[in-house]
N, CA and C atoms as an extended XYZ file, in Angstrom:
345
Properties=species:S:1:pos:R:3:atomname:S:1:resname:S:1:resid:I:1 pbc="F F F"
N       -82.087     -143.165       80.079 N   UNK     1
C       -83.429     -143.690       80.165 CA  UNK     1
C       -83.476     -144.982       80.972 C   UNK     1
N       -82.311     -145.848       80.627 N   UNK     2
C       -82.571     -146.816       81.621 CA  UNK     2
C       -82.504     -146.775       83.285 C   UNK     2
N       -81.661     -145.717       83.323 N   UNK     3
C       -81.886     -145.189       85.281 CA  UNK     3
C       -83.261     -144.842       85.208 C   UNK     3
N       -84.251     -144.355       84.559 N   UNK     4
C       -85.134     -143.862       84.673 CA  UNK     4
C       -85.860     -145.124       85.114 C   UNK     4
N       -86.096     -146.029       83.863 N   UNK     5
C       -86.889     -147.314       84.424 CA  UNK     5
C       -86.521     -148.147       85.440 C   UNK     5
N       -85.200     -148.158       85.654 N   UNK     6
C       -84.857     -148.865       87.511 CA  UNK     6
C       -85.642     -147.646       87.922 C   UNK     6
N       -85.574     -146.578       88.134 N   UNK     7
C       -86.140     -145.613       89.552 CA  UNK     7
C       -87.507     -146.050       89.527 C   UNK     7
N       -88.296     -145.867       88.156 N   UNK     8
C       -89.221     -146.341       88.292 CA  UNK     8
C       -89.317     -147.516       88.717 C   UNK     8
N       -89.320     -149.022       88.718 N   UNK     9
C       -89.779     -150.104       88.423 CA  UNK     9
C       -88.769     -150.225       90.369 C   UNK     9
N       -87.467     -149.964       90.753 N   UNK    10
C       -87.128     -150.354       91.854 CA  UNK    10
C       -87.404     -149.631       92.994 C   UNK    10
N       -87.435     -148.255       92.999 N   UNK    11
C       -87.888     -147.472       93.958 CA  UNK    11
C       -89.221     -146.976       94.071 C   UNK    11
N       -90.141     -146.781       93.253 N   UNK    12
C       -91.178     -146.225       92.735 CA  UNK    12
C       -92.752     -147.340       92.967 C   UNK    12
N       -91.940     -148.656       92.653 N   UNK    13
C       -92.582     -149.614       92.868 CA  UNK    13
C       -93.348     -150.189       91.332 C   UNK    13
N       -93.445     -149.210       90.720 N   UNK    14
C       -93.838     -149.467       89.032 CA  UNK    14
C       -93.699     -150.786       88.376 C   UNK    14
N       -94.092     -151.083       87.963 N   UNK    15
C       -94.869     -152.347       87.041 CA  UNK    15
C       -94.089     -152.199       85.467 C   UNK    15
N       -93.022     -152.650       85.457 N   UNK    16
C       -92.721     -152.595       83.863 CA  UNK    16
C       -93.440     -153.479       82.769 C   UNK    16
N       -94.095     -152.813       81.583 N   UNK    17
C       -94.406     -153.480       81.343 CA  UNK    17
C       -93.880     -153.697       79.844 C   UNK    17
N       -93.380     -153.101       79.118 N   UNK    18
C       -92.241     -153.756       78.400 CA  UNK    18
C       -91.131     -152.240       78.320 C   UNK    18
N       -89.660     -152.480       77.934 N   UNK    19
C       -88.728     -151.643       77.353 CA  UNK    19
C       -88.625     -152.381       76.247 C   UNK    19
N       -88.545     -151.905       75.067 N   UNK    20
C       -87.947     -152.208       73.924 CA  UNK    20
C       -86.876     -151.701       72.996 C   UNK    20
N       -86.035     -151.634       72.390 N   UNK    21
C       -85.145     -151.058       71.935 CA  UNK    21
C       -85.440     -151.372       69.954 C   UNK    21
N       -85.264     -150.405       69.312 N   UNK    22
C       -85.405     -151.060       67.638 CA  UNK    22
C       -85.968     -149.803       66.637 C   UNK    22
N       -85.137     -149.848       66.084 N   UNK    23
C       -85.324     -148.718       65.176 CA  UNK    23
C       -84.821     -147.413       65.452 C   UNK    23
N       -83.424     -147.498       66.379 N   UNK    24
C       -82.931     -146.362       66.622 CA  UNK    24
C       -83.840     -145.576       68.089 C   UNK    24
N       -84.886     -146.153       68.496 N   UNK    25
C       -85.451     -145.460       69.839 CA  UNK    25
C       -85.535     -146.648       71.237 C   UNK    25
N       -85.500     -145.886       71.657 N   UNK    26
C       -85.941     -146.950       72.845 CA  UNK    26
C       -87.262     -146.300       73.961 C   UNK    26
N       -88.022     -147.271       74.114 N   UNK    27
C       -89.839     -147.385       74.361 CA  UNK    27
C       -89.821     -148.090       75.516 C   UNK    27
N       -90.004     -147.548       77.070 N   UNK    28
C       -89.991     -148.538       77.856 CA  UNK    28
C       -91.898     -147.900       78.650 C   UNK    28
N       -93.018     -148.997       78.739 N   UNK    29
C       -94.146     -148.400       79.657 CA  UNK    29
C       -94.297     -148.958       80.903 C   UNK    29
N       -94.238     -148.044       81.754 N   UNK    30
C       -94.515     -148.834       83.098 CA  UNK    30
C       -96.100     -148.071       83.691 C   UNK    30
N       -96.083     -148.895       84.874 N   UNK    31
C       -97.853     -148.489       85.392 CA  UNK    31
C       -97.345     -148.609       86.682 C   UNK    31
N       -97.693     -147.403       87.062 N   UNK    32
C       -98.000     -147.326       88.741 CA  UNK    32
C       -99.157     -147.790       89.729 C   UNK    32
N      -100.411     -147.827       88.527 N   UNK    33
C      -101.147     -148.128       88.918 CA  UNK    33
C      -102.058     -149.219       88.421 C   UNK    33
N      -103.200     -149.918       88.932 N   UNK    34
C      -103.581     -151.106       87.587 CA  UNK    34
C      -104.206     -150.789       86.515 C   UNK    34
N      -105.057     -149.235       86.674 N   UNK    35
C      -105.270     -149.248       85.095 CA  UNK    35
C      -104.572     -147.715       84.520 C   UNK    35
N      -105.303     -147.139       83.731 N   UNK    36
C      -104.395     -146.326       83.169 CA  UNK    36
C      -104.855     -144.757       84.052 C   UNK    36
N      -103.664     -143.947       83.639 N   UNK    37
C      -102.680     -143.683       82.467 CA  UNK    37
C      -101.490     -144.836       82.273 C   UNK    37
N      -101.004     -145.332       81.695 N   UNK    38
C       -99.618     -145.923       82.258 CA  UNK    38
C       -98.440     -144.625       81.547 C   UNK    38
N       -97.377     -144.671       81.897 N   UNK    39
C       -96.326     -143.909       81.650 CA  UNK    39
C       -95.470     -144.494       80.523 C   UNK    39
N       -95.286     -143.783       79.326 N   UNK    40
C       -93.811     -144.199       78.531 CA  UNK    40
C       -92.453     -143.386       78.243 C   UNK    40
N       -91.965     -143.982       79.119 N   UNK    41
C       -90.436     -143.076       79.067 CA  UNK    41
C       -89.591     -143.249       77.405 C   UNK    41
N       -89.199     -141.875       77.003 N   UNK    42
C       -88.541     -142.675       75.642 CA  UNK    42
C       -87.325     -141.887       75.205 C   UNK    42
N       -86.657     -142.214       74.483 N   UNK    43
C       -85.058     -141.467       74.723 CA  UNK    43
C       -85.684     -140.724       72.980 C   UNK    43
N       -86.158     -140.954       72.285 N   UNK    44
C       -86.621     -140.149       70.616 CA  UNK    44
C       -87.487     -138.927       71.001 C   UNK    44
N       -88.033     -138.337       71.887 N   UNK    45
C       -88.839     -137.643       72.081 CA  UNK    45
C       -88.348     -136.514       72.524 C   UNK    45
N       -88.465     -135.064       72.355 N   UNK    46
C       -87.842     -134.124       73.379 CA  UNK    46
C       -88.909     -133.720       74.263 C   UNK    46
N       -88.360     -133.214       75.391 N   UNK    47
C       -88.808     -132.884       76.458 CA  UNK    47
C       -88.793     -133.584       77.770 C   UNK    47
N       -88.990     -133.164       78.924 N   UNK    48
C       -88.756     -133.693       79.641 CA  UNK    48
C       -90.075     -134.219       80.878 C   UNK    48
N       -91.021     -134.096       80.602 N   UNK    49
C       -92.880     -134.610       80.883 CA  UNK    49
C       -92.446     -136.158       79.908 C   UNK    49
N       -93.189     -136.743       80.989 N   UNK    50
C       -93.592     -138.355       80.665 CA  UNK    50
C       -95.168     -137.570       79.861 C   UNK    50
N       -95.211     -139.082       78.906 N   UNK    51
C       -96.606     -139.115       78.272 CA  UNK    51
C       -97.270     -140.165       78.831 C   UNK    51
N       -98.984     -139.292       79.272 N   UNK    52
C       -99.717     -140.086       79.576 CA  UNK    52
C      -100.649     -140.977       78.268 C   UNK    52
N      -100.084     -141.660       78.192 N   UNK    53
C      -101.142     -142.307       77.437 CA  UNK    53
C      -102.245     -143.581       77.896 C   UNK    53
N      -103.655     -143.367       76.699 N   UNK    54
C      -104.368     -143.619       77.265 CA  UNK    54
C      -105.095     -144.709       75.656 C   UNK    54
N      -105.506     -145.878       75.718 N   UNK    55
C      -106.499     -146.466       75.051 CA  UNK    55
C      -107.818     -146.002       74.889 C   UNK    55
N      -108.354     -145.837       73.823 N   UNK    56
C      -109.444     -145.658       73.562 CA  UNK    56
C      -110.160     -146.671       72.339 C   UNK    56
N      -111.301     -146.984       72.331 N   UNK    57
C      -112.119     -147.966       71.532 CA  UNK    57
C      -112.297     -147.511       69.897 C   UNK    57
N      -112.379     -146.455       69.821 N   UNK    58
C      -112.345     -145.627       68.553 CA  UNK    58
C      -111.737     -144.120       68.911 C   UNK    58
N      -110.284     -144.170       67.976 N   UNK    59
C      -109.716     -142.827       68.005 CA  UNK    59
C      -110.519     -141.712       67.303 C   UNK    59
N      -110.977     -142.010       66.472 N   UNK    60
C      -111.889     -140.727       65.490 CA  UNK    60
C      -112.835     -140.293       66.506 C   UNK    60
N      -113.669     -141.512       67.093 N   UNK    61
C      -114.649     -140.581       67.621 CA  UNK    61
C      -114.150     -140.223       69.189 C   UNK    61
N      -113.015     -140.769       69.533 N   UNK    62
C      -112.917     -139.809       70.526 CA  UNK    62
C      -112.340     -138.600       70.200 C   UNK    62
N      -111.542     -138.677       69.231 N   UNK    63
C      -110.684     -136.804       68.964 CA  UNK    63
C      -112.519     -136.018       68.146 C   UNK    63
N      -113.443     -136.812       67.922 N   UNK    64
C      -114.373     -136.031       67.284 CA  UNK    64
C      -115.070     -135.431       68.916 C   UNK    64
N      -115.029     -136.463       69.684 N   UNK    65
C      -115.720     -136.074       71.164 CA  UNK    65
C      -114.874     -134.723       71.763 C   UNK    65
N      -113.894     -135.218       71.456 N   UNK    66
C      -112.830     -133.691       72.273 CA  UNK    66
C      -113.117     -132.459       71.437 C   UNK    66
N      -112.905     -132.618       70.133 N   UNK    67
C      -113.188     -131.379       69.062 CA  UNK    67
C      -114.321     -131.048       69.560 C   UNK    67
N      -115.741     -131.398       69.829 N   UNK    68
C      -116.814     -130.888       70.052 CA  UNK    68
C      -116.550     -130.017       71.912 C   UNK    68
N      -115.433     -130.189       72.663 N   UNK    69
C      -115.645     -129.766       73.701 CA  UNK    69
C      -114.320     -128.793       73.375 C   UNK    69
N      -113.748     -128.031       72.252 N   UNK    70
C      -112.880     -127.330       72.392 CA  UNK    70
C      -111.388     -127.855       72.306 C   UNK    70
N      -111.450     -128.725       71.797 N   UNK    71
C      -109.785     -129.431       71.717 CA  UNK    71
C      -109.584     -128.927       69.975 C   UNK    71
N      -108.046     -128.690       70.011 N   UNK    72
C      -107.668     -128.605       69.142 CA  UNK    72
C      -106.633     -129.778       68.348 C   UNK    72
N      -106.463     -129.665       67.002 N   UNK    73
C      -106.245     -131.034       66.436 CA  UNK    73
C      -104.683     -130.641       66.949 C   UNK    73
N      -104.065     -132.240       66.867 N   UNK    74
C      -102.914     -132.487       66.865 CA  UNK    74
C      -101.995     -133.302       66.374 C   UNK    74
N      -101.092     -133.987       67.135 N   UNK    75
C      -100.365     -134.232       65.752 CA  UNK    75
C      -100.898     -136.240       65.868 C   UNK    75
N      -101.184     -136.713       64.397 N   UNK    76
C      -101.327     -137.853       64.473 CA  UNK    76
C      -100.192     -138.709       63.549 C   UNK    76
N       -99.743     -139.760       64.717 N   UNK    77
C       -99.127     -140.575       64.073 CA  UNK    77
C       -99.613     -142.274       64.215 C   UNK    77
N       -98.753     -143.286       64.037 N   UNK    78
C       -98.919     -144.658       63.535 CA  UNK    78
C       -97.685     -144.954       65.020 C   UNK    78
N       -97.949     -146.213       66.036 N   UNK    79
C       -97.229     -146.609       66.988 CA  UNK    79
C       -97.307     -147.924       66.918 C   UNK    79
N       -96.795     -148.950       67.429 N   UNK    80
C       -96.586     -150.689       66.613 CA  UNK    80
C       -98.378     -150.608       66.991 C   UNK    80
N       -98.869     -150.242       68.407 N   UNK    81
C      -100.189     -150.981       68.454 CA  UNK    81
C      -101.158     -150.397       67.592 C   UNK    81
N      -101.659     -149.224       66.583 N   UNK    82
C      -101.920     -148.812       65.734 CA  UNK    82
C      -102.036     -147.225       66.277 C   UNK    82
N      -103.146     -146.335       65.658 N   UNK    83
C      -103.325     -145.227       65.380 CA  UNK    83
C      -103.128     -144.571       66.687 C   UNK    83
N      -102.692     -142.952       66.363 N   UNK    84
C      -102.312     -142.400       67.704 CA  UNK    84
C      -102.376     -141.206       67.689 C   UNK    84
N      -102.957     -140.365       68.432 N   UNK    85
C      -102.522     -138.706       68.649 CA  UNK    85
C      -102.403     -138.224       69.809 C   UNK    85
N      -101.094     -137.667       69.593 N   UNK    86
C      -100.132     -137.261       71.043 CA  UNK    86
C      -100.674     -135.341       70.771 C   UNK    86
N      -100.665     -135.107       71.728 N   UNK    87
C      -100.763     -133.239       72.347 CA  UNK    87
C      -100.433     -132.944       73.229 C   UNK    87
N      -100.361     -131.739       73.870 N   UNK    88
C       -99.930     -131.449       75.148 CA  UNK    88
C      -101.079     -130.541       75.401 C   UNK    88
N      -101.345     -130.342       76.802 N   UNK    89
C      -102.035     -129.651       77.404 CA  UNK    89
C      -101.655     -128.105       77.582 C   UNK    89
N      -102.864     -127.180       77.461 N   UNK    90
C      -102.230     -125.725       78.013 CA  UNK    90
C      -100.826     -125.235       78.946 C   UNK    90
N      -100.747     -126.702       79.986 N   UNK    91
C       -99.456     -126.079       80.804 CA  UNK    91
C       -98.920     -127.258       80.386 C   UNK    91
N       -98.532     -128.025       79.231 N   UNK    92
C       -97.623     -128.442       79.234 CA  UNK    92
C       -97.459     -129.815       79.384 C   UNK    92
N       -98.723     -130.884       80.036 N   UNK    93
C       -98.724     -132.162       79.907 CA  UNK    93
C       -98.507     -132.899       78.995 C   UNK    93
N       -98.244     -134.177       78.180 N   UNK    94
C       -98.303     -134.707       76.920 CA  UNK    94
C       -99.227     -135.874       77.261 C   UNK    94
N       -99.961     -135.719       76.509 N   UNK    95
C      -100.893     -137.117       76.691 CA  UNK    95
C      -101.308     -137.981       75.191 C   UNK    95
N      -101.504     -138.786       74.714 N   UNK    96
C      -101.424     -139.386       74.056 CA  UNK    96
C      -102.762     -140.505       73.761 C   UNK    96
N      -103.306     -140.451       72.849 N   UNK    97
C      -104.393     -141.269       73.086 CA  UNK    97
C      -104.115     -142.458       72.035 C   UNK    97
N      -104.924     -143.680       71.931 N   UNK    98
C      -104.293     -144.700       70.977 CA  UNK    98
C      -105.417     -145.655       70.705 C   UNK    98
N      -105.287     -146.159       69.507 N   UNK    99
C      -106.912     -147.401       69.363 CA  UNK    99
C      -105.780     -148.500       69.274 C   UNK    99
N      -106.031     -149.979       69.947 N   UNK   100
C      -105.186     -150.831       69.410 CA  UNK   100
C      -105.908     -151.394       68.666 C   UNK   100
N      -105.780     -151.461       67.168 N   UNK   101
C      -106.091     -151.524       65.912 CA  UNK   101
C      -104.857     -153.161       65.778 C   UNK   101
N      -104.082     -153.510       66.608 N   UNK   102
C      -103.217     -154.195       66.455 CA  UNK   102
C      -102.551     -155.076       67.724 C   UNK   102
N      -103.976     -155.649       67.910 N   UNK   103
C      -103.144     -156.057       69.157 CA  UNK   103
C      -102.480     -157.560       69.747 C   UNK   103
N      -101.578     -157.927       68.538 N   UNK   104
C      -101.026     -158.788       68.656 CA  UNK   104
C       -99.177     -158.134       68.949 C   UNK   104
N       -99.313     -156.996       68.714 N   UNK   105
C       -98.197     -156.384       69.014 CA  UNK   105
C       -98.383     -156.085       70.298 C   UNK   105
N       -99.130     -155.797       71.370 N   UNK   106
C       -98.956     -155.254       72.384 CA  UNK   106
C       -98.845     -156.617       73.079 C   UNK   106
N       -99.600     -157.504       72.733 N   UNK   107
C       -99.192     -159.142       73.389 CA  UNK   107
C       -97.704     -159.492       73.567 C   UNK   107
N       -97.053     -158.998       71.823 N   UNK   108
C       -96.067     -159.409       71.713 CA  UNK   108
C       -94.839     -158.249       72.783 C   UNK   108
N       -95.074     -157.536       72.807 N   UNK   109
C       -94.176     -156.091       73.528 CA  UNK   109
C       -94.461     -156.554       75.216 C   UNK   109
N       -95.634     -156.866       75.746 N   UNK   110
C       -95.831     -157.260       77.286 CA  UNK   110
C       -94.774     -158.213       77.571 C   UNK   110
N       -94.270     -157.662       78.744 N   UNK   111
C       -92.862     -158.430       79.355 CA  UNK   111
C       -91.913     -158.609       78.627 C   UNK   111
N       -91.332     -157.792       77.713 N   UNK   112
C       -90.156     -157.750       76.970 CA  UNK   112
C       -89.436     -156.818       77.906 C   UNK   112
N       -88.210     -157.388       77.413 N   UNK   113
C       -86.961     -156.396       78.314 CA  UNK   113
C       -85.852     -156.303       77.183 C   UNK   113
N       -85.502     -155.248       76.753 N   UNK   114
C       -84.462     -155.228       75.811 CA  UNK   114
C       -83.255     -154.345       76.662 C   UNK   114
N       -83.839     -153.660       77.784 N   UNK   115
C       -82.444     -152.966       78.633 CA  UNK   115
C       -82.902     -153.104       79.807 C   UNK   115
């Protein structure tokens, strides 16, 4: 994973914006671009698709906005910045949506480098 974030961040041109290491995983997000998707590469996850993840203002009512256009539920979990539900798309994308419910952690995670 860490060749991954040099390719990204030295050849790619990508924007790291933190790697962290703790709790047995390691979490690195970089941005290609200035706003989102940004990308998180992570060595706990299988597969081999980056997740796009994306902020949203209220997670309920956006997974209630998607449910009304045909989305099906998925899996929800808890990430340091708070609530989260990751899915994949028909062919296979992973995207990830997130409320920061907590955002003194993402203050704290910006420009960290643990590898």
């Amino acid at each position: 994973m860490a060749a991954d974030l040099d390719y990204f961040a030295r050849v790619l041109g990508a924007e790291v914006g933190f790697s962290i290491e703790g709790m047995g995983a390691r979490v690195a997000m970089v941005r290609l671009s200035a706003g989102p998707p940004h990308i998180l590469l992570t060595d706990h996850l299988e597969g081999d698709r980056p997740i796009f993840i994306y902020r949203v203002p209220d997670l309920d009512a956006a997974k209630a906005d998607l449910k009304a256009r045909g989305w099906k539920k998925a899996q929800n979990l808890e990430i340091p910045m708070g609530p989260c539900c990751s899915f994949k798309t028909p062919g296979g994308h992973r995207i990830a949506l997130y409320e920061l419910s907590r955002p003194q952690v993402a203050e704290h995670f910006l420009g960290r480098r643990d590898f």
